[in-house]
C-alpha positions, 0 to 999 in steps of 0.5 A: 264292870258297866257303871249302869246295867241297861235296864233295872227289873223294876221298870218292867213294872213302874216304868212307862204310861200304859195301864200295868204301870199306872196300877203298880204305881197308883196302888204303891202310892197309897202308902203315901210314896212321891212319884219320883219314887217311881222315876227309874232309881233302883228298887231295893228289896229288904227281905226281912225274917223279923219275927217275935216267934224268932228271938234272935231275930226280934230285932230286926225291925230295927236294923231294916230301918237303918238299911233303908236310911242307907238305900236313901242315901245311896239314891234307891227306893227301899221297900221291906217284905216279910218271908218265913222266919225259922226260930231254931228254939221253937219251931218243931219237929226242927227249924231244918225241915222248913230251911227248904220252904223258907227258901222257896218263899225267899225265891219267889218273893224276889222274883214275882216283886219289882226288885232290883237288888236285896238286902237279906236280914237274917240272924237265927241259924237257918234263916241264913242259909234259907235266904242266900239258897232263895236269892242265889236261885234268882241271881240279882245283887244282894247283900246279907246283914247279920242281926248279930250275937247277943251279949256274953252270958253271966251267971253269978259271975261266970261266962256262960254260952247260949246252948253249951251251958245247957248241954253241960249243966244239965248233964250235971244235973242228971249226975246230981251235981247241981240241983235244977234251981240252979240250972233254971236260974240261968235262964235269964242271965244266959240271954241278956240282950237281942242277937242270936246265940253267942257262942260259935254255934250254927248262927255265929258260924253262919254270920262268920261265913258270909263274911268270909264268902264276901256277900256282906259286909267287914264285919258282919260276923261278930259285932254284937247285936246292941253294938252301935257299930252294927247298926252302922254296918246295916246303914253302909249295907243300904248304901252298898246295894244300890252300888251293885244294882248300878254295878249289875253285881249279881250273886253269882260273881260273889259266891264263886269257887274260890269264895267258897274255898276261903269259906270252909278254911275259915270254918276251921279255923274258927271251930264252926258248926258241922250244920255249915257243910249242909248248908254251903253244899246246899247254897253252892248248889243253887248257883251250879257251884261244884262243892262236895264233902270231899272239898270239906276234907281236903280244904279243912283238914290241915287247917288248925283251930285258932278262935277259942270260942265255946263249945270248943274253947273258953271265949265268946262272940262278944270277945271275938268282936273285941279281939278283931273279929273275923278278918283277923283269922283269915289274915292269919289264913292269908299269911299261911296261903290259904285264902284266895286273896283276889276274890271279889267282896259286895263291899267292892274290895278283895279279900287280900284288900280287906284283911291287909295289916288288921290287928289282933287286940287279943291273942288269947282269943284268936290265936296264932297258928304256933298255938292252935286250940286244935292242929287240926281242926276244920270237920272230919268226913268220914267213909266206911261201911257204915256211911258209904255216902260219908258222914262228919265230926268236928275234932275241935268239939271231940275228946281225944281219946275217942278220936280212934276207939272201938266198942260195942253198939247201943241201938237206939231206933228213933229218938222216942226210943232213945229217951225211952231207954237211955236211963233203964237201970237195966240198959247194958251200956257204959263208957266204951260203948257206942251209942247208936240212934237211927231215923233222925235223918232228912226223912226219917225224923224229918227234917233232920233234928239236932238229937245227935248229940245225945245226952249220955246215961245217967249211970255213966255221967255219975262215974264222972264220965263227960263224953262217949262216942255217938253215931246217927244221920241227924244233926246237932246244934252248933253250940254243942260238943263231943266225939259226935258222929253225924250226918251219916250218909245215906240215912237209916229211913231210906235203907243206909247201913245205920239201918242194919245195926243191932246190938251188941255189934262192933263199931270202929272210929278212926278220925285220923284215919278217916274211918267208920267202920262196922265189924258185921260181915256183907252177908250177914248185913244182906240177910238182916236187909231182907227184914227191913222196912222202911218207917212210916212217915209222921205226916202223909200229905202236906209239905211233909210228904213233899219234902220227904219225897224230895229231899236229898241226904246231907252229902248232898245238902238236903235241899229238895231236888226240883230246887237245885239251880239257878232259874234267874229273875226274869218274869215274862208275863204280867199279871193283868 
């Protein structure tokens, strides 16, 4: 690597005497910046989704700082910019519609501002993938700082997860178990500190992956959010980038193939989230990286579940951290000869380099492989009839005894009719059957909810009932569990198979066999094609109607079409 790139982008803009210079100077150092700010050093942007509408990412403000003290340090200028933040628990219809827009404000902050290299401060799930797809598409150095997870959950004395309790309680409630001021008391203890969610939902899994993709720090994935340590990490990243930029370590010399390869063995092995394959396609995809549902299947199939962690497990992030933390199941992976061992990391050492000889505190927590969770974990694509473009489930959240089953369908049209219908004491549905929801896709909901894991009915969670199996296009969050079929792909709205089930019809579920089949002849589902529509839109203008006009289907990565790529930094044109 050249010690020093030949000229820094941001002297496009601060450099020489001319008039362009002098405005871009004279206007920052109203802020009260010295001149030798301005004498060439590199330009650190630190893209922050700091937001109090955002509660995992609330903190942010502080660990910006603690970047910039090592932007500093390391000899750089920092200048920090707010982009769109994406709170999974409050933005509607769903924080994945706006993933895309995020993105674009990520790119084109990056690329119209005079930034050398970019630290990426994210936390909450989609704000992750939002900020690499948008870096990725200009290509400059950048490093990704997790906020971190919150502390364990406590509930009158029992380890309670962020999501998973709220899944299974209010089941329990709906059963008549437990009484809603019960459920309603644990509000408080499931969120005790700052971070995101602590169980391995799509925030934690997504912290794990950019650790294990190499584009942040050792670490990264498991330090709480109130650890000392994680503040320390943030400052080490400051220092960190400036390196690259000097380095001219671009993006795309990080996230390679082989980068992504170890990311989706470790999603296995730590029972991640289903939303990690949208969003690994869908990032791989602004660099030209070739990554497929197919690489998901191969790379993760044998791969066991070794982290037990809620949902799948018993443990949370906190105890993650403690027990080693990330780097010590991807030595268990290396051991095995499923890591790439030479790719290259933003902290300047390989993977092999960093996860030679690190200790396991607690192999109750990571396990070996001699005692997995789950043999196989990794996600499960699925082909049929039903989901000629694929579809997804993860094994280590689902119940055994439905990983091969066949029942009867419960349709369910949209998500209204969903909760219209499920509790109708009148409803012809029990455990066998297989509950059907369509429409909840990219475009049919849009932007592809987490409603994929369905609440059961009533009458089936008083019998004791606890899983049934359930197919749809849409998501679920990462915190959830069971035998849940998702992503499935192409999407009712645009006229996939899912569209054409009706009542009554047989579904056929073979996990190992990698198989969803539906029991409905080609003829007759040709004659019930003749009858479909497609739905209306719930929003005709604005970036709804750009979105659902562009957006791909979740094999695909939804991303939206006209950004797929990679269109560089360069900004020819000055602005006066």
């Amino acid at each position: 690597m050249a010690d020093k790139p030949k000229k820094l982008r941001s002297t496009e803009w601060f450099g020489g005497d001319g008039k362009n210079a002098f405005m871009h100077r004279s206007w920052m150092k109203n802020q009260g910046l010295p001149a030798d700010q301005f004498d060439g050093r590199p330009v650190i942007g630190i893209c922050n989704t700091w937001s109090e509408l955002t509660p995992c990412n609330a903190h942010l403000r502080d660990i910006a700082e603690r970047v910039k003290r090592g932007v500093y340090e390391a000899g750089g200028f920092p200048l920090e910019f707010p982009v769109m933040s994406l709170g999974e628990s409050n933005l509607r219809p769903t924080a994945m519609l706006f993933r895309n827009l995020a993105s674009m404000d990520v790119e084109e902050s990056i690329r119209a501002n005079p930034i050398d290299g970019v630290v990426l401060l994210v936390g909450c799930d989609k704000t992750t993938p939002s900020l690499l797809m948008g870096a990725a598409s200009c290509d400059i150095p950048a490093i990704t700082v997790s906020g971190g997870p919150m502390l364990n959950g406590d509930y009158r004395g029992q380890k309670i997860g962020s999501g998973t309790h709220v899944w299974q309680v209010f089941e329990e409630v709906k059963a008549g178990r437990v009484s809603t001021a019960d459920f309603l008391a644990a509000e408080q203890g499931q969120s005790r500190s700052p971070g995101h969610c602590m169980t391995m939902g799509t925030a934690s899994t997504m912290a794990s992956m950019v650790e294990a993709l190499g584009i942040g720090m050792t670490d990264n994935a498991a330090l709480p959010a109130v650890d000392a340590r994680r503040r320390v990490l943030a400052q080490m990243a400051g220092r960190r980038i400036v390196d690259l930029v000097r380095q001219d370590v671009k993006m795309s010399k990080i996230l390679t193939r082989a980068a992504f390869e170890n990311a989706i063995r470790v999603n296995g092995a730590i029972g991640g989230s289903t939303n990690a394959v949208i969003h690994l396609i869908a990032i791989a995809g602004r660099l030209g990286v070739e990554l497929s549902l197919d690489d998901w299947d191969r790379l993760g199939r044998d791969v066991p579940t070794i982290v037990d962690l809620m949902p799948s497990g018993r443990f949370l992030m906190e105890d993650f951290c403690y027990a080693g933390g990330l780097k010590v199941v991807m030595r268990a992976l290396a051991e095995k000869g499923l890591l790439h061992l030479g790719a290259m990391t933003v902290t300047g050492q390989t993977v092999g380099e960093i996860v030679r000889d690190v200790p396991n505190y607690n192999p109750e927590v990571i396990r070996g492989f001699d005692n997995p969770l789950t043999a196989h974990g990794g996600i499960a694509v699925l082909r049929g009839n039903l989901c000629p473009s694929g579809a997804v489930l993860k094994p280590s959240a689902a119940s055994e005894h439905l990983m091969r089953h066949r029942g009867r369908a419960v349709v369910f049209e949209n998500i209204e009719h969903y909760h219209a219908r499920v509790d109708d004491p009148a409803l012809d549905i029990d455990e066998n059957c297989v509950m059907v929801l369509k429409n909840c896709g990219p475009r049919g909901y849009p932007g592809m909810a987490e409603v994929g894991n369905m609440s059961l009915p009533t009458k089936v969670l008083k019998k004791g009932i606890t899983d049934m199996v359930r197919i749809s296009d849409a998501r679920m969050s990462g915190t959830a569990y069971g035998t849940v079929v998702l992503h499935t792909a192409p999407e009712a709205a645009v006229g996939g198979p899912l569209a054409l089930v009706r009542d009554g019809d047989m579904i056929e579920l073979d996990v190992p066999g990698r198989r969803l089949h539906l029991e409905v002849s080609d003829a007759v589902l040709a004659e019930r094609r003749k009858s479909w529509k497609p739905p209306e839109p719930a929003m005709a203008g604005g970036y709804q109607r750009l979105y659902i006009e562009h957006v791909l289907q979740a094999d695909r990565g939804c991303d939206l079409d006209f950004l797929v790529g990679k269109r560089g930094a360069e900004v020819p044109r000055h602005s006066h």
